[in-house]
N, C-alpha and C positions, 0 to 999 in steps of 0.2 A: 516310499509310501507317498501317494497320492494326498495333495492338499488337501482335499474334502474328506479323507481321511483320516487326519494327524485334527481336524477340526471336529470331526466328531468324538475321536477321542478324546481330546480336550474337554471336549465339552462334557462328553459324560463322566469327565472329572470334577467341573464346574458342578452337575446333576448330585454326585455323590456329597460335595460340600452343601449343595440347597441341602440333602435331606438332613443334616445334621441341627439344622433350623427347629425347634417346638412350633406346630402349626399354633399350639393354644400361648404360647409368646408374641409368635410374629402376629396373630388376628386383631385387627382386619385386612392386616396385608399380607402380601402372599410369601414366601419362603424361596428365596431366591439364592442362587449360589454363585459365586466369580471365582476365576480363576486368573493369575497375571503366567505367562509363556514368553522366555526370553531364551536366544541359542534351543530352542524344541526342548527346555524345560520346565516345568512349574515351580517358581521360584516365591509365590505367592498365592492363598487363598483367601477367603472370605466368604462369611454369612450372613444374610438376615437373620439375627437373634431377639427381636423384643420390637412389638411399636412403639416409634420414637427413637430407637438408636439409628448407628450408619448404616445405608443401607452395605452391599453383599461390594460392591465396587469402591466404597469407602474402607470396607473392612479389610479387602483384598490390598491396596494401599496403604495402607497403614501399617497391615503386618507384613510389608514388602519393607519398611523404613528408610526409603529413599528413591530417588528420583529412578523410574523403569530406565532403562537400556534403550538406546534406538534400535527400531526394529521389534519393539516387545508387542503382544497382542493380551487381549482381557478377553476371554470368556465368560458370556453372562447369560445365567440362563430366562431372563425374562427383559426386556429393552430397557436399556436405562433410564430412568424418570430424566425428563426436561423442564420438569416445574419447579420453583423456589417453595417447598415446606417447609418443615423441621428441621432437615439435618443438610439442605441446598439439593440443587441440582447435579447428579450424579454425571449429567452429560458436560458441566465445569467441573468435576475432580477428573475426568478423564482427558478431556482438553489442558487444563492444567498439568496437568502428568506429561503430557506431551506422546500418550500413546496414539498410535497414526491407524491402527488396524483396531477393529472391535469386530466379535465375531458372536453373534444374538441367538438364543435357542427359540421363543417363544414370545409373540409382538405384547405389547402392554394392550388387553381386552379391555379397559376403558374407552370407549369412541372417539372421547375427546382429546386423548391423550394416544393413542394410538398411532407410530407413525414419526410421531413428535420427535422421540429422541433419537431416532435413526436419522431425519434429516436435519435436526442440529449436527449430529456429530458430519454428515455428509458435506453440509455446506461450511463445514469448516475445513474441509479437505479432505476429515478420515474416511479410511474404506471400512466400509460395514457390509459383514454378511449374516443376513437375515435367515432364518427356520432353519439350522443346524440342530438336526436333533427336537424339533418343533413338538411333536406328540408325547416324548419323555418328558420334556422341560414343561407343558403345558398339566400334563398330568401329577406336578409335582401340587398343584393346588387346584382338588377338584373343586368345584362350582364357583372361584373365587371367578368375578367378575368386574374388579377394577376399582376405582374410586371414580364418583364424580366430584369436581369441584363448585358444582348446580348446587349440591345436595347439604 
């Protein structure tokens, strides 16, 4: 199986853990889903469940309970936040973690934010592959348009 393959499968593994999400939990943020991939297995998932908990990359870790594998990759289906909120920046639990690959279904639609977490994770070394699966991971929250931190 071809790489862009085994990545979109993944991911619409990641797809199926987002919809496990309550949209009227997650609001007003969107319902997001990870998956952790070590040796071509899912050895770990995660959701956004509630605003204010971890987000779906946090959650993915935690119910992993220990440090990934080298060589492991995170399926996410929407970019991981780079800002410091409530629960931190999802692009330091994944640098922490020491995962080297991140593989992104649908960009963060905030403007300002937009972008952001792919190239933290980038300029720290990791490869990141951006729109795997972009129209399912995106249609996981219609009209959701982002946060601004203006507003």
């Amino acid at each position: 199986m071809e790489q862009i393959q085994r990545d979109e499968s993944f991911m619409r593994a990641a797809v199926c853990e987002a919809v496990r999400g309550d949209a009227v939990k997650t609001s007003p943020n969107p319902r997001v889903g990870a998956v952790i991939v070590e040796d071509g297995e899912i050895v770990a998932k995660g959701h956004f469940e509630r605003d204010g908990g971890p987000h779906a990359e946090r959650q993915a870790l935690e119910a992993l309970g220990r440090k990934p594998k080298e060589g492991a990759v995170i399926y996410v289906t929407l970019e991981p936040c780079s800002t410091q909120g409530r629960t931190g920046a999802c692009t330091d639990a994944i640098l922490e973690a020491g995962i080297r690959r991140v593989v992104v279904g649908a960009s963060d639609p905030t403007e300002e934010h937009r972008g952001n977490g792919v190239r933290v994770l980038e300029a720290a070394g990791v490869e990141v592959v951006s729109g795997v699966l972009d129209l399912e991971c995106s249609a996981l929250n219609p009209g959701y348009r982002g946060h601004s931190t203006g507003v």
